[in-house]
C-alpha positions in Angstrom: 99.4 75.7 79.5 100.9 77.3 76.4 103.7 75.1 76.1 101.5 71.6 76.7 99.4 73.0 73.5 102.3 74.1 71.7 103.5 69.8 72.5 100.3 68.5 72.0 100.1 70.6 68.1 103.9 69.5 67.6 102.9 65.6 67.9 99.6 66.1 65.6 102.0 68.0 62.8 104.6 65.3 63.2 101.8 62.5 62.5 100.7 64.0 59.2 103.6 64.8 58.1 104.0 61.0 58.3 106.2 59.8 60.7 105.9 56.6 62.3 103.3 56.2 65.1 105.7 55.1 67.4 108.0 57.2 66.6 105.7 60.2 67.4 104.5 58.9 70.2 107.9 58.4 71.6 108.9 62.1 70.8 105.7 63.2 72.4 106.8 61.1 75.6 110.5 62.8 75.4 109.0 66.4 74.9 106.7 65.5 78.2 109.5 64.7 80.1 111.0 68.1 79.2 108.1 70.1 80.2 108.1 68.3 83.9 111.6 69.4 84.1 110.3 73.1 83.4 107.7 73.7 84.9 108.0 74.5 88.6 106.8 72.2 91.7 103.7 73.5 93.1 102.7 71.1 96.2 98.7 72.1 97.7 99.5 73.5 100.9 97.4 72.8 104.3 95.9 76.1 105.6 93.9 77.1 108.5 91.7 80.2 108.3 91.0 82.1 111.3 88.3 84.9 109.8 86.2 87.6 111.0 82.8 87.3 110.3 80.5 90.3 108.0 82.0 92.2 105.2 85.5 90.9 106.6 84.6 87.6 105.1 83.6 88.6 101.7 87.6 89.5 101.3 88.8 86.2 103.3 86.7 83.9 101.0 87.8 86.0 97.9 91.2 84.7 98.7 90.3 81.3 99.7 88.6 80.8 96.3 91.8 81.8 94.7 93.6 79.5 97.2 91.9 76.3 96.7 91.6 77.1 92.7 95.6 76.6 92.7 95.3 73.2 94.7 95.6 74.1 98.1 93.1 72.9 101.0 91.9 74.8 104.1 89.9 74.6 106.6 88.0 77.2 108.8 87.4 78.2 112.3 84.3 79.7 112.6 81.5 80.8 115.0 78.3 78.7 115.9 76.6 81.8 115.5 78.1 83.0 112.5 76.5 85.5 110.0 77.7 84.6 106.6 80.3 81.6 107.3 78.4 78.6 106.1 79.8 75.4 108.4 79.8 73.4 105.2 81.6 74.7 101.9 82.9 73.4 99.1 86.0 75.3 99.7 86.7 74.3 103.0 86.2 71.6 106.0 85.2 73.9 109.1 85.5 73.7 113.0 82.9 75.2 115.4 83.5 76.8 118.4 80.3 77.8 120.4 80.5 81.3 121.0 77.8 84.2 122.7 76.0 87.4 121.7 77.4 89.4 118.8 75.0 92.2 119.2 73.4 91.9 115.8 71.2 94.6 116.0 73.9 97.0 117.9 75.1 99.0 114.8 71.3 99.2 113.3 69.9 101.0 116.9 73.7 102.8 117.2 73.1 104.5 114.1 69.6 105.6 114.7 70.8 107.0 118.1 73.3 108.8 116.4 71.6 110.0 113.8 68.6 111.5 116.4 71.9 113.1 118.4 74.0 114.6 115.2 70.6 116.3 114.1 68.8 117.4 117.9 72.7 118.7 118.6 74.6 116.5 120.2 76.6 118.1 123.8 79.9 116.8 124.4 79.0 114.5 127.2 76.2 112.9 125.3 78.6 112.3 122.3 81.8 111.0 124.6 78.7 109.2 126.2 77.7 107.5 122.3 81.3 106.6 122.5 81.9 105.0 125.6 79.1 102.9 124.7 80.6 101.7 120.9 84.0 100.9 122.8 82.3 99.1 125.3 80.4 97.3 123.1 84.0 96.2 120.9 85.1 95.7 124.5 82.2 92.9 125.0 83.3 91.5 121.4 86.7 91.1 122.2 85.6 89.0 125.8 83.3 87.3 123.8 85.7 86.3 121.2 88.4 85.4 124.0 86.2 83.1 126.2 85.6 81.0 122.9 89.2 80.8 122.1 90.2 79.5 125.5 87.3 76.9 125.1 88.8 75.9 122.1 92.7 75.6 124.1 91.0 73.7 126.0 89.6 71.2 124.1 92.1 68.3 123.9 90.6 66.3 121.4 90.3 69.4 119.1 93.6 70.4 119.6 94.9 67.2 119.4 93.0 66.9 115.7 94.6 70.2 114.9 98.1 69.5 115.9 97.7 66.4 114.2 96.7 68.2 110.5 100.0 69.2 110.3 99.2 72.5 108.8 101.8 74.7 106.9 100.8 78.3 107.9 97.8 80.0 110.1 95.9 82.7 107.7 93.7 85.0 109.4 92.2 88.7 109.7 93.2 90.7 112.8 90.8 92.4 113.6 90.4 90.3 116.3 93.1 88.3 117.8 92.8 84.6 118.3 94.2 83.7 115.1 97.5 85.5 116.0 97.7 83.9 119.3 96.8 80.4 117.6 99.5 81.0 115.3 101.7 81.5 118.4 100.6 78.6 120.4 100.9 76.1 117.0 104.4 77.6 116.4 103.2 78.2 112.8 104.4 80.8 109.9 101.2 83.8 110.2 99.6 85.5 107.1 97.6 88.7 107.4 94.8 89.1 105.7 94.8 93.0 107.4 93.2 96.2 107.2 92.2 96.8 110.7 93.7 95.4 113.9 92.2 95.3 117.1 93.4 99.1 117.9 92.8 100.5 114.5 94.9 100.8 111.5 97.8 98.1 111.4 100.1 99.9 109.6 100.5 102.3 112.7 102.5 99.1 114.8 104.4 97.9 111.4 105.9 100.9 109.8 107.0 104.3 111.5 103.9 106.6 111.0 104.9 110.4 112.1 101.2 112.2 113.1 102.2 115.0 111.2 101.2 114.0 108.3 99.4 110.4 108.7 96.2 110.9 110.0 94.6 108.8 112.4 91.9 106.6 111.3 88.4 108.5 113.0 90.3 112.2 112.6 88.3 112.9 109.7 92.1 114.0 108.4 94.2 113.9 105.2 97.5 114.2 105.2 97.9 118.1 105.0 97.5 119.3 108.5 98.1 122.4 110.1 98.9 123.1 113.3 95.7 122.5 115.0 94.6 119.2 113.1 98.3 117.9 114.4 96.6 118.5 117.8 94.3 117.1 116.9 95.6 114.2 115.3 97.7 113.7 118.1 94.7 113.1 121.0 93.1 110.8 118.1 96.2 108.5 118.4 96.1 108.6 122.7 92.7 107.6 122.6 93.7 104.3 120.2 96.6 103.9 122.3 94.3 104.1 125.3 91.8 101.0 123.6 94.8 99.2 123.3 96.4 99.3 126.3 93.2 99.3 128.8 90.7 97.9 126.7 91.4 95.7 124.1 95.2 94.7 125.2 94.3 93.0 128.6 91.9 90.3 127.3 94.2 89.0 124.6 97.7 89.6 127.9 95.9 87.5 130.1 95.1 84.3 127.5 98.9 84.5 126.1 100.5 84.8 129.7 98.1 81.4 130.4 99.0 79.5 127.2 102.2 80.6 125.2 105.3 80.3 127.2 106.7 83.9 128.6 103.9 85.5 127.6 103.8 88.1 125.3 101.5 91.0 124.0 98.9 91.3 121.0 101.0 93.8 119.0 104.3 91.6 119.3 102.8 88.8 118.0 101.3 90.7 115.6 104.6 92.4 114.6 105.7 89.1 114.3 103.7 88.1 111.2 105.4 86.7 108.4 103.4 88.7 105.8 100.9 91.1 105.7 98.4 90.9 103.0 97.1 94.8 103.6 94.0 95.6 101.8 94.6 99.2 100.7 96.7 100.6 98.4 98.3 104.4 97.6 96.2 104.6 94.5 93.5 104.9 97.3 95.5 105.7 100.6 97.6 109.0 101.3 101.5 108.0 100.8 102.9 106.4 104.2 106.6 104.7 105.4 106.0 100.6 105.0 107.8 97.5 105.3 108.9 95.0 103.1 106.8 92.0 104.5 103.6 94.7 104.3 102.1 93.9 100.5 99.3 96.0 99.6 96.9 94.2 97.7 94.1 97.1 97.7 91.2 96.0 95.5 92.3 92.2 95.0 88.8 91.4 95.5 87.9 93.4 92.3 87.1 91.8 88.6 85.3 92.3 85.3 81.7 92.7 85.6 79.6 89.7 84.9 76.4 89.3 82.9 73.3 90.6 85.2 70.7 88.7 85.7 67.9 88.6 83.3 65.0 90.6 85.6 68.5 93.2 86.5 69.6 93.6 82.6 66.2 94.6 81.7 66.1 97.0 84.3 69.3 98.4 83.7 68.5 98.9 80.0 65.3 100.4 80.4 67.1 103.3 81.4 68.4 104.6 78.1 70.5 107.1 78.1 70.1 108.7 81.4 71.7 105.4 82.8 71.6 104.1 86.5 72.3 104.7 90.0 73.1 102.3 92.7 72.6 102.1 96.4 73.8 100.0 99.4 75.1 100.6 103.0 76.7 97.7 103.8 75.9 94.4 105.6 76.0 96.2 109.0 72.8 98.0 109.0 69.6 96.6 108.1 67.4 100.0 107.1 67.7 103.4 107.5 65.1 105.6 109.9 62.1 105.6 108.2 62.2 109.6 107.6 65.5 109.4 106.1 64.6 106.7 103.8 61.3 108.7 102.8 62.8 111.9 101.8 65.3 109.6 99.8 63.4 107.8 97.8 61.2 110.8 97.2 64.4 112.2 95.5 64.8 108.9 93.2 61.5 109.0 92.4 62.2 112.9 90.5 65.2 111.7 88.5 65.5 110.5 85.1 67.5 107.5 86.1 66.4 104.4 87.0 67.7 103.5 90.3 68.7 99.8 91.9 68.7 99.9 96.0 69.6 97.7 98.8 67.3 98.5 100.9 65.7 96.1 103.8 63.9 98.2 105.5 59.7 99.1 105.8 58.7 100.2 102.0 59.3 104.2 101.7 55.9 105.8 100.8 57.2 108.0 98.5 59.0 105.3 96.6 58.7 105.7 92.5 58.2 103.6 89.2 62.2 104.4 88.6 63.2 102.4 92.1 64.2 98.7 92.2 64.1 98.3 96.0 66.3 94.8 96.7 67.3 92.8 99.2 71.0 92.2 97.5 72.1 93.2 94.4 75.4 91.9 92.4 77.6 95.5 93.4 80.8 94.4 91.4 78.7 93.3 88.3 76.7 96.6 88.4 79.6 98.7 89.1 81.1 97.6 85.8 77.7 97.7 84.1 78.2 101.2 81.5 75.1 102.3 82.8 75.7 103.1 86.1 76.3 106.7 86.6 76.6 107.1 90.3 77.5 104.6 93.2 75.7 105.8 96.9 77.3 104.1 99.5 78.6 104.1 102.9 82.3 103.9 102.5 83.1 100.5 103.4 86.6 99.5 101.9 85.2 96.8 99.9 82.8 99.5 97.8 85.1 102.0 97.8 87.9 99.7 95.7 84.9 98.1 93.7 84.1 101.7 92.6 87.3 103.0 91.9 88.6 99.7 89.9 85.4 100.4 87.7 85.6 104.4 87.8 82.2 104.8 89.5 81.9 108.1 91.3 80.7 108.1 94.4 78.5 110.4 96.7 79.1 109.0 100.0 77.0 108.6 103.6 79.2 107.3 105.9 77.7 105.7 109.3 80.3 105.2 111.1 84.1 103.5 111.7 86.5 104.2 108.9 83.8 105.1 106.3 84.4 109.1 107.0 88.1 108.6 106.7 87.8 106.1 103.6 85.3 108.8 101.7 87.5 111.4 101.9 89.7 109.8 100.0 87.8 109.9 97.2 87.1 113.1 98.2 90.5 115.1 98.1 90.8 113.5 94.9 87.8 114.9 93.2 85.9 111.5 92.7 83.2 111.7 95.2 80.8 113.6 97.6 80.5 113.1 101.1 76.9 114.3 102.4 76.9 113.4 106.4 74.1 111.3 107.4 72.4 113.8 109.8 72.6 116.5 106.8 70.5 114.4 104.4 66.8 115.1 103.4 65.3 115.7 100.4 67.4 119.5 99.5 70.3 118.5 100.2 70.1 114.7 99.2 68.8 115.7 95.9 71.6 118.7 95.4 74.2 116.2 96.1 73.4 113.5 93.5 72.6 116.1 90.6 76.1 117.7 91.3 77.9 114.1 91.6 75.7 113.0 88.2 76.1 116.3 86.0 79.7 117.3 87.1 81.7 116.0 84.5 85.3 116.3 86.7 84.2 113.2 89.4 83.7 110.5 86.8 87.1 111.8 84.9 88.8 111.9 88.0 87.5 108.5 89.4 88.4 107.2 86.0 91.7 108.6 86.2 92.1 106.7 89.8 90.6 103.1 87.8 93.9 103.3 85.4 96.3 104.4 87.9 94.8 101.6 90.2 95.0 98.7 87.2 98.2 99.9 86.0 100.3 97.3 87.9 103.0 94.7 86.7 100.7 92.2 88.8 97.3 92.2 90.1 96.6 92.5 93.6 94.9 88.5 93.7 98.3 87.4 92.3 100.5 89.2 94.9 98.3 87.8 97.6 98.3 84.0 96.4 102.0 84.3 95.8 102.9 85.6 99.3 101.1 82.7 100.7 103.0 80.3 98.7 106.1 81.8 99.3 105.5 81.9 102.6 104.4 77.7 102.6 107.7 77.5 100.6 110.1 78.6 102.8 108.3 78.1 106.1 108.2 81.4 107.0 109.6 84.8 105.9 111.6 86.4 108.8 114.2 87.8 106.5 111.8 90.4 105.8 110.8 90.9 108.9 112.2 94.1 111.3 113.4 93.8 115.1 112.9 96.9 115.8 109.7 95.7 118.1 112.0 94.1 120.6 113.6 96.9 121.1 112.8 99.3 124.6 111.3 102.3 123.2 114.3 104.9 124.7 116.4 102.4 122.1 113.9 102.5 119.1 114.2 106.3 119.6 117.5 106.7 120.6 116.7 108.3 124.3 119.2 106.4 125.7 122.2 107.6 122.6 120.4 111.3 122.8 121.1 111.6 126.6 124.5 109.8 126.8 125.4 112.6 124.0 123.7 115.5 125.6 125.6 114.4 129.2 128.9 114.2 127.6 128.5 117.3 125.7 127.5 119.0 128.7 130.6 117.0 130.6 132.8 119.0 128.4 131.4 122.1 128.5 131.4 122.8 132.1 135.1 120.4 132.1 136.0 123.8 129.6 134.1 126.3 131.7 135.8 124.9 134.5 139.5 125.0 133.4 138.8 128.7 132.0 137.7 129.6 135.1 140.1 127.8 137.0 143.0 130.2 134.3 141.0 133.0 134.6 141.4 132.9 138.8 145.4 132.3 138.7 145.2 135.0 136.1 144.0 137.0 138.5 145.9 136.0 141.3 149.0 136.8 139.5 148.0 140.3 138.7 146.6 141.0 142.7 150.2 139.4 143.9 152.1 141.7 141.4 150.3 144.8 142.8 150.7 144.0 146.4 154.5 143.3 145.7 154.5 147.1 143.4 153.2 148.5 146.4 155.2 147.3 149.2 158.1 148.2 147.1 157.1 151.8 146.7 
């Protein structure tokens, strides 16, 4: 863009200076011809998007913004019963598949049952009981998912349109699995848009990831462990091992066995990926082995703040100098138990700061003047605002990386998933609070907030994480879009991908060299024990014979 300007100001300065308008027009046309020679070919590529639905496609449609900004075109597969995935979008064209049940109001009546067990005392049976039920219920999503992917292998005409698009690479989220086998079946270059696989944490089936000092996502870990929390780290990785293998694994085994030729297993194909876009990054994660096809692009989604709206800015303002605090938990859950959500707006009601809250629930009764109760609120915008003090949230990867690009401390109430293991980053660091959700009423809620407000070392250390974070040669969004295009450029990227997940795992471990060396060590050491034995015994037999002989002689 610089260079057509600098062109376009070179032709003006060579008309007044009074050269000929032909002339000028025809040095105008020559430098043109130079600038097409310089600037490189950037064709729109054909994508199809395979997302997850809820907060997962907040970060998809970040992307796809970027994506269809630079010229490229897309088009969606998406649920009939989707949340948040319009069917028509300016971005994108979209393809419906009808799919069941998604349990919308599981995680809302989940969390209430866990919050009554965490706080009555929960026995071991009835929490392995709370969850058997969430696995089952991921189980049930998974079926669900995979019944609605074979419908759509089976559509012909469908198919047939989608062969027919010739499109350039598959890009989806794998946290659940169709995309990846689609990818497969449409012998197609695969982008990750990745935090979570079906069995937890991708990077544990990319990269080598040694328990003793990567914690497990749901271990509630960091990556100083003693001896115990390896133990226990160690039984957290079996039981994601055991989702994989007898839960999750055998939907996705039996639809590749039926449709992609020899078969194959979720966490091949997945290994097979071109790129993985990973959103995390070791700003926020504890340092890990990786891979060079695994790009972390942690907080790509993030940008300046933008103006608030009017009735918001006025709000926000009103606060003077004692600022604002800001509260959301996620898209998952609609409202908090109605005692919890009492004693904490009786809290916010006793500060000095005006307070801005998601909140979609029954009206607390003890709710104050200071309180902005909302059904959505712009998070990034606020984040960024100067007068927001203190960010309560959940612990959703999305907030987490919103707060710490605009250096927002955080006092955290995780529900459940990765939200635990996501605060505690923050929390290791010194730039947030975590205050479990069966701990919080009014003392402790309120004791919590004035220590994250009036502690001076979480906003300088959360700050210190926002430069350390932006301090890159290129953001995050840029590294994402140019994978993709790289990827569409060279029609795939398997120089950067490993073969190590073909390999048996006595070879990937080296069983098989480890006990061909201990056999032949041990080969020689009894072949040497033998022959020194074997000396030993003539030894002896010589000296017996020479006595017998000494003796008969005398």
């Amino acid at each position: 863009m610089e260079l057509k300007v600098s062109l376009l100001a070179a032709s003006c300065w060579c008309i007044s200076e009074g050269m000929p308008l032909r002339r000028a027009c025809g040095m105008f046309v020559f430098l043109g011809m130079c600038l097409t020679q310089l600037a490189p070919a950037c064709d729109g590529g054909n994508i199809l998007v395979f997302p997850v639905d809820g907060s997962h496609w907040i970060n998809m449609k970040v992307l796809m913004e970027e994506l269809h900004a630079k010229g490229h075109s897309m088009t969606v597969i998406r649920g009939s019963n989707s949340w948040y995935i319009p069917e028509k979008s300016p971005l994108y064209t979209s393809i419906t598949i009808k799919i069941g049940d998604i349990f919308e109001d599981f995680f809302t009546d989940f969390l209430k049952e866990n919050l009554r067990v965490q706080r009555e005392g929960a026995s071991l049976l009835t929490s392995l009981k709370m969850t058997k039920n969430l696995m089952y219920m991921l189980t049930d999503a998974h079926k669900i998912w995979g019944e609605a992917f074979v419908s759509l292998l089976e559509d012909k005409i469908l198919m047939k349109q989608i062969l027919d698009s010739k499109y350039d690479l598959v890009l989806t989220d794998p946290a659940i699995a169709p995309g990846v086998i689609l990818a497969k079946y449409l012998k197609l270059p695969l982008v990750l848009n990745v935090r979570w696989i079906t069995s937890g944490d991708g990077q544990f089936i990319m990269a080598p990831s040694p328990l003793s000092y990567i914690p497990v996502p749901g271990s509630s870990l960091t990556d100083q462990m003693n001896f115990l929390q390896r133990v226990k780290n160690t039984l957290f990785y079996g039981v994601v091992l055991f989702q994989q293998k007898f839960l999750f694994g055998p939907i996705y085994h039996a639809i590749c066995a039926k449709y992609l030729d020899g078969g194959c297993d979720i966490n091949s194909l997945l290994q097979e990926a071109d790129i993985w876009l990973f959103r995390s990054d070791f700003v926020f994660d504890f340092p890990r082995p990786t891979m060079p096809n695994l790009i972390y692009i942690g907080g790509f989604q993030c940008s300046q703040a933008q103006p608030l709206p009017a009735d918001v800015e006025e709000f926000v303002q009103s606060a003077g100098e004692h600022g604002v605090i800001i509260m959301t938990l996620g898209t998952l859950v609609d409202a908090l138990p109605t005692e919890v959500a009492d004693d904490i707006a009786g809290v916010f009601a006793k500060m000095p700061q005006k307070v801005i809250w998601r909140h979609k629930g029954s009206r607390p009764s003890t709710l104050g003047n200071n309180t902005m109760v909302v059904d959505w609120m712009p998070q990034k915008d606020l984040l960024g605002h100067p007068q927001t003090k203190v960010f309560i949230a959940h612990g959703g990867t999305n907030g987490m990386q919103e707060a710490i690009y605009h250096g927002v401390p955080v006092l955290g109430i995780p529900l459940f998933f990765d939200q635990y293991d996501n605060l505690l980053r923050l929390e290791v660091r010194g730039a947030g609070k975590i205050l479990p959700l069966a701990e919080v009423n009014s003392e402790n809620f309120e004791k919590s907030l004035v220590e994250v407000l009036n502690v001076g070392s979480y906003r300088e250390n959360m700050q210190r994480l926002s430069r350390l974070h932006r301090d890159q040669p290129m953001t995050p969004m840029d590294q994402a879009v140019f994978w993709v295009e790289y990827v569409m450029r060279h029609k795939g990227a398997p120089h950067l991908r490993t073969e190590a997940y073909k390999m048996p795992w006595y070879s990937y471990y080296c069983a098989d060299v480890l006990l061909v060396l201990l056999i032949t060590v041990s080969l020689l050491l009894l072949s040497t024990y033998g022959i020194f034995r074997c000396l030993c015994c003539r030894s002896k037999g010589k000296s017996k014979q020479q006595k017998t002989l000494s003796k008969k002689t005398k």
